[in-house]
N, C-alpha and C positions, 0 to 999 in steps of 0.2 A: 504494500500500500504506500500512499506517498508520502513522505515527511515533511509536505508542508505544510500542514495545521500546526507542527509541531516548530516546524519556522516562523513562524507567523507570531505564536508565543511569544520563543526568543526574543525574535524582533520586538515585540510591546515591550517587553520587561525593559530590552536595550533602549527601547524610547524612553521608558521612565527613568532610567538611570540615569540616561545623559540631561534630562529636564533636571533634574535633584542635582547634578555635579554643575550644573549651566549657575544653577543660582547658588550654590556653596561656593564655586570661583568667583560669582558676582559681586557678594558681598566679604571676600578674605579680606581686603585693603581697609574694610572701613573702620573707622574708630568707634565699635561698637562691639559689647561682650554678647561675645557666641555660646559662653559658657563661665558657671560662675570659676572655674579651676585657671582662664587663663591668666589672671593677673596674678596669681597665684604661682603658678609657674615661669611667668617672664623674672618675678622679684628674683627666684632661687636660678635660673639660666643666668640672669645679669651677674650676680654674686659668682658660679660658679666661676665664669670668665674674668671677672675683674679680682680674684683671689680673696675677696669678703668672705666669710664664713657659712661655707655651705647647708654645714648642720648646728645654727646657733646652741648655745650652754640652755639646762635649764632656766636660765630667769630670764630668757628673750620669751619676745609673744610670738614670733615667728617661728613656725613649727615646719621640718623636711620629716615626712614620712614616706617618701621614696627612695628608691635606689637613684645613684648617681647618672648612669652616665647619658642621660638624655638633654641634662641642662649644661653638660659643657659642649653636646653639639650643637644645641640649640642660641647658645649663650656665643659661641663662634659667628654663629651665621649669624646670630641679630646685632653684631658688633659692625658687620659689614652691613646690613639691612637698614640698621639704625633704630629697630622695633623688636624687640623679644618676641610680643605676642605675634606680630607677621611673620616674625623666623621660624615660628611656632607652628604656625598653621601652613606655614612651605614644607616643613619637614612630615608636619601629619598627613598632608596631602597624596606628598608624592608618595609616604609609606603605604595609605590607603592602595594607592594602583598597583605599587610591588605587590602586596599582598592579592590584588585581584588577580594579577598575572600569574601568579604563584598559585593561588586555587585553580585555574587553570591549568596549570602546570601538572600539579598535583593529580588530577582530574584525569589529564590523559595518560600519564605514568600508571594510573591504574587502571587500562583498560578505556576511556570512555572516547569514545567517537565527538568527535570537534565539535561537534550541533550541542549535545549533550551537555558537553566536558566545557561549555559556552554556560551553560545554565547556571552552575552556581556560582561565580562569580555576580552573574545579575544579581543572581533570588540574596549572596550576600550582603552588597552593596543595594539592592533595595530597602531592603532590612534598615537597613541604615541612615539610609535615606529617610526613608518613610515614619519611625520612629524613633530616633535617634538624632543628638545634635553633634557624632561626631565623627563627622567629614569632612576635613578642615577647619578644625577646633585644636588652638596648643595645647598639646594633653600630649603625653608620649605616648598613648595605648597602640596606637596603629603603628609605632615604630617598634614598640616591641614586636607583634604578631609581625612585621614583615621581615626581622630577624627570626623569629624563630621559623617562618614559612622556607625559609631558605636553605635554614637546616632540614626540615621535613624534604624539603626537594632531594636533597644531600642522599640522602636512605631509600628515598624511593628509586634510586637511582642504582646502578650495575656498572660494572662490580662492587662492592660493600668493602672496599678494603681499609686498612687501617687508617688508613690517612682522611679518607672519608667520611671516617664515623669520626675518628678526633674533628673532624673541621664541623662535622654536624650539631656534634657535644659545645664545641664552645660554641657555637651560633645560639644553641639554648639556652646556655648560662646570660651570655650577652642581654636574651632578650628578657633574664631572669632579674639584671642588673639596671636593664632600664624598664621595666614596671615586672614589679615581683608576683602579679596575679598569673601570666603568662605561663603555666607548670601544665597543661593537659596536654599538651602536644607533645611534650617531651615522655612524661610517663605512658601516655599509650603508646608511644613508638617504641617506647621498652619494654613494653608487657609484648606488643603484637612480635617483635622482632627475636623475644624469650619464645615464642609458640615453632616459630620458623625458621631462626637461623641464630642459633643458643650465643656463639661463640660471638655475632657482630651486636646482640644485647648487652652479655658482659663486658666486651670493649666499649660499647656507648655509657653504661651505667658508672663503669671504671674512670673514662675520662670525664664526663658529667661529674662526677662528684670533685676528683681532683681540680679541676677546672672554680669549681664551687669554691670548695674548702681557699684555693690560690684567691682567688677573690674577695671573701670575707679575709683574710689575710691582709691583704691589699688595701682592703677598704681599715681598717685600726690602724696599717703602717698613714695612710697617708691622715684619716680622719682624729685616728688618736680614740677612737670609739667604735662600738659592733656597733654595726648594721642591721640587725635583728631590733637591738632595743630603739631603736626609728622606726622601724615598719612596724613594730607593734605597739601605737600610737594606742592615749586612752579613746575608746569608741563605746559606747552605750551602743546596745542590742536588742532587737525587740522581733518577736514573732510579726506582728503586726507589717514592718518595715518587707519582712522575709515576704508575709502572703503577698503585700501588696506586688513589691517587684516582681513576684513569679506571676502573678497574673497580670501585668501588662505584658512582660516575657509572653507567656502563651499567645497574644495576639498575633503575633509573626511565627511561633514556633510551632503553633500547634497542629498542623499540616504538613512539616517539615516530621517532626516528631513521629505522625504518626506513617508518613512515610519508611522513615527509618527500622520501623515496626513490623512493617510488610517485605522491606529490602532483608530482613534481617531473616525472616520466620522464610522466605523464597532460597536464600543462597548462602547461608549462614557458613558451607563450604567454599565459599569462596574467600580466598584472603583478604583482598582489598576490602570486600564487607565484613568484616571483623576488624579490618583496621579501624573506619570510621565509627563501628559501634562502638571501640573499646575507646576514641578520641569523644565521640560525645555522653559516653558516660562517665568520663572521669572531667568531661567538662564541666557537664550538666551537674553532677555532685559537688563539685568544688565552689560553680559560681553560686550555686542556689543557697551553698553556704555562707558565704559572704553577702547575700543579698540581704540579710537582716541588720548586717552594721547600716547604723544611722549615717548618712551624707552619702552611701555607696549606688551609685548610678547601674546603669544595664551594661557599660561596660565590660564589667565581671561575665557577663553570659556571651562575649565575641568568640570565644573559644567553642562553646555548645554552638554559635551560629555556624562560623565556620564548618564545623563537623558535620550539623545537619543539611548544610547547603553540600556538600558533600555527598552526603548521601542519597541527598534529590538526585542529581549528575549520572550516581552509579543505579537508581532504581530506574532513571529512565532510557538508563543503557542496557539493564537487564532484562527488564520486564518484558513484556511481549509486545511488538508491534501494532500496529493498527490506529487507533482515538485513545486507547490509553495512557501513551506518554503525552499528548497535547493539552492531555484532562487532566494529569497529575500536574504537569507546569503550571497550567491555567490555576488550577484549586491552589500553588502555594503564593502565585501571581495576584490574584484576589485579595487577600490579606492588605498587603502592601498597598494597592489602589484604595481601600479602604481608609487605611489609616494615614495616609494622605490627605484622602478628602476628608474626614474627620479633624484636621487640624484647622482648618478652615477652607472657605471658597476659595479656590487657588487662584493665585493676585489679588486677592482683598489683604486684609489687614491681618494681621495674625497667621497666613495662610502658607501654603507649603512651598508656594514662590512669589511670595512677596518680597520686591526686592530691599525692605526694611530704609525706605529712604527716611519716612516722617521719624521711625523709631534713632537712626543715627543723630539727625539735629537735634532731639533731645539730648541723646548720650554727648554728643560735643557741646551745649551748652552746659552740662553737668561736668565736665571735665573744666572746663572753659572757668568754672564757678567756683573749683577744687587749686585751681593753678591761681585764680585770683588772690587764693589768702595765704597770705602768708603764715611761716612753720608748719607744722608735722599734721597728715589727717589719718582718719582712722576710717577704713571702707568695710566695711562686709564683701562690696564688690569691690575686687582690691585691682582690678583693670582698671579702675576710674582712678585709682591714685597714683597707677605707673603709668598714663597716660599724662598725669596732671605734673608728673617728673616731683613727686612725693618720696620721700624714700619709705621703706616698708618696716610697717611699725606693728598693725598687731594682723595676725590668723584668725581671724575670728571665729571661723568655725572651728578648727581644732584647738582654740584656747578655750572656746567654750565647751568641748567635750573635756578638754581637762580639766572644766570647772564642773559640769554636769558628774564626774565619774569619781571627784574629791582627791586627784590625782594632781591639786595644785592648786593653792586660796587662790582670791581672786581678789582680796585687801591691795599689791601692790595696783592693780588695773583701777580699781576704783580711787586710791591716792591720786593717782595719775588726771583721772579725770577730774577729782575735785582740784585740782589744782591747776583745771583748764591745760592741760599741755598738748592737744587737739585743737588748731586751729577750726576745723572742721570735722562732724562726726556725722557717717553715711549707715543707715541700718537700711535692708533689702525691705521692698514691700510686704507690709506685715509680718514684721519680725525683730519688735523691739526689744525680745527680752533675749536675741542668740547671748549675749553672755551672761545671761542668768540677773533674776530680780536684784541684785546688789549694784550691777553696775549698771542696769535701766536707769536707777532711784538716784544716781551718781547723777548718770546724763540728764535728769529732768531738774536737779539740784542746780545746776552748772550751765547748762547749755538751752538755747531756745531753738522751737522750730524756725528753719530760714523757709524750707517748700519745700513741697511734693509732689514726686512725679511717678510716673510706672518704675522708673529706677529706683526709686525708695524714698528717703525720709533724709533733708539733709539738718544738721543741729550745727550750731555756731556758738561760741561762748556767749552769754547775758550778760 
């Protein structure tokens, strides 16, 4: 029968993508937060580069709970750029396409026919697109996953010889070093590669570790401190936090899922389908773990995407010909057009290509407002104060869970503000009390409202 209904698909999803990349390239340049993590990240890329202190002492309000080495590439390029956050979002970018390329890659190393082995990179990057703000967002997540996809390519590839797998092993540590959630890819390649070829597991798991251990090494020779006691930042946890995120998760996944279900109960003899089950279930367990920590985004579940996009690719290479594969593309295709048009009328205000002009001249008149006053400000959205060429003074969200969790008073932060030393104080919309009733009661003592906008709430000294 003919494969083009099953083209035809492809092709829509490939229409949707490139609309979703059309308008995330659109708006990278402007001076406007994509996400509340990048000013957050530009402060710790700028420091990594200029030799400041990357992981301040306890009594700084500035808190690094990630691994290194994302902010000194990031911190390089925005040195040339003259933007962290645009450096940020050039490197998350182009990591995004690596990693498409790489699912494809991936895709046809295991068998699937180019039509196919085309499909999960859509159904991934739609995903992303469609519910997700991070497609050209400064965040190092995509640069991790396009390191370790690389390793993944590494293994799937012939002959497996030593050198191979060493180069594989450190591609995973690398992308363990710039964001530490990045682990599924690397433990199902070691479980599936212990089923099928014992001796090139034990060399990956041998040099993986070494590689590790060199590294935490590494990181106390140059930091003077583990790296472990950073990433395990105080975080409040709640079931609540957990269901929520798995059930927007399900919205994109739950057709991928149950695919994987069917791929799984059809050829479960086959290896490459063992591969991606054993990757999306050590995904799927680890992110859904971490979806209960408070402030933790869907990020944590790119791994389970991956996997299951993945698996789309190989069920509709497996399965039988005829309306069937056009109907399963279609069915994980749906989702994504949904949640799309759920975000709003697309080019209205709010909506899934809006090219956010009205929402940026607010953000630069708020920036604009922030650079006016003179001395130190304090943001919640901390893109507004390295914009405003602020230097970075407090974490608000992570000081505030280390006030939420009794992992640290919060007497010197309210000193500070009764003593006005906050030119200007920015709290997000509806959210006056992130560091807890003590230092609200500060701010209401000390400071008046100046205005408010969808960016938040800005306070000025009395």
């Amino acid at each position: 029968m003919s494969r083009t209904p099953l083209k035809l698909v492809v092709a829509g999803a490939a229409l949707f993508c490139l609309l979703g990349l059309w308008r995330a390239a659109a708006i990278m340049g402007l001076h406007l937060p994509l996400d509340p993590n990048e000013g957050w990240n530009a402060y710790h890329a700028a420091a990594a580069i200029s030799g400041a202190p990357l992981y301040p002492g306890p009594r700084s309000f500035m808190v690094d709970n990630y691994p290194p080495l994302s902010f000194y590439l990031v911190g390089a390029l925005g040195r040339v750029v003259g933007d962290h956050i645009f450096a940020g979002r050039i490197v998350a970018l182009l990591s995004f396409f690596f990693v498409l390329f790489g699912m494809y890659g991936a895709a046809t190393r295991m068998g699937c026919k180019r039509l196919e082995a085309s499909f999960a990179p859509l159904l991934f990057a739609g995903g992303l697109l469609a519910f997700t703000d991070y497609v050209g967002i400064d965040d190092p997540q995509m640069l991790a996953h396009a390191i370790a996809t690389a390793g993944f390519l590494l293994l799937l590839g012939e002959p497996r010889g030593t050198g191979r797998i060493a180069a594989a092993a450190l591609l995973f540590v690398l992308a363990v070093f710039v964001k530490h959630n990045v682990i599924a890819m690397a433990a199902a390649a070691s479980v599936w590669l212990s089923v099928y070829d014992r001796k090139s597991a034990l060399r990956l798991v041998a040099f993986g570790l070494a590689f590790l251990l060199l590294g935490f090494v590494l990181f106390r020779f140059v930091y003077g401190t583990g790296l472990l006691a950073h990433l395990i930042s105080s975080r409040t946890y709640s079931f609540e936090n957990l269901r929520n995120g798995f059930g927007r998760w399900l919205h994109w996944a739950l057709v991928p899922l149950a695919g994987l279900t069917v791929l799984a109960a059809l050829r479960w003899n086959d290896r490459h389908v063992r591969l991606v089950v054993f990757y999306a279930a050590f995904a799927s367990i680890l992110g859904i773990g971490f979806l209960g920590g408070a402030g933790v985004d869907v990020n944590v579940m790119f791994d389970a995407d991956i996997a299951l996009a993945l698996a789309v690719a190989l069920l509709l290479d497996r399965i039988a010909r005829g309306l069937l594969p056009p109907a399963v593309a279609a069915a994980c295709v749906l989702p994504l057009l949904l949640g799309a048009w759920t975000s709003g009328d697309w080019g209205d205000a709010g909506g899934w290509l809006h090219p956010m002009h009205d929402e940026t001249d607010q953000a630069e008149k708020d920036i604009a407002f922030l650079a006016g006053r003179r001395g130190p400000a304090l943001c919640e959205m901390q893109s507004f104060c390295y914009w405003a060429r602020k230097p970075a003074a407090v974490d608000v969200f992570n000081v505030g869970q280390q006030f939420d969790t009794g992992a640290r008073s919060d007497l010197p932060l309210v000193a500070m503000i009764d003593a006005r030393r906050f030119s200007v104080i920015q709290f997000d919309p509806d959210s006056p009390y992130s560091l807890g009733e003590n230092v609200h009661d500060a701010v209401a003592r000390g400071y008046r409202l100046d205005h408010e906008d969808d960016y938040g709430s800005f306070y000025v000294p009395k």
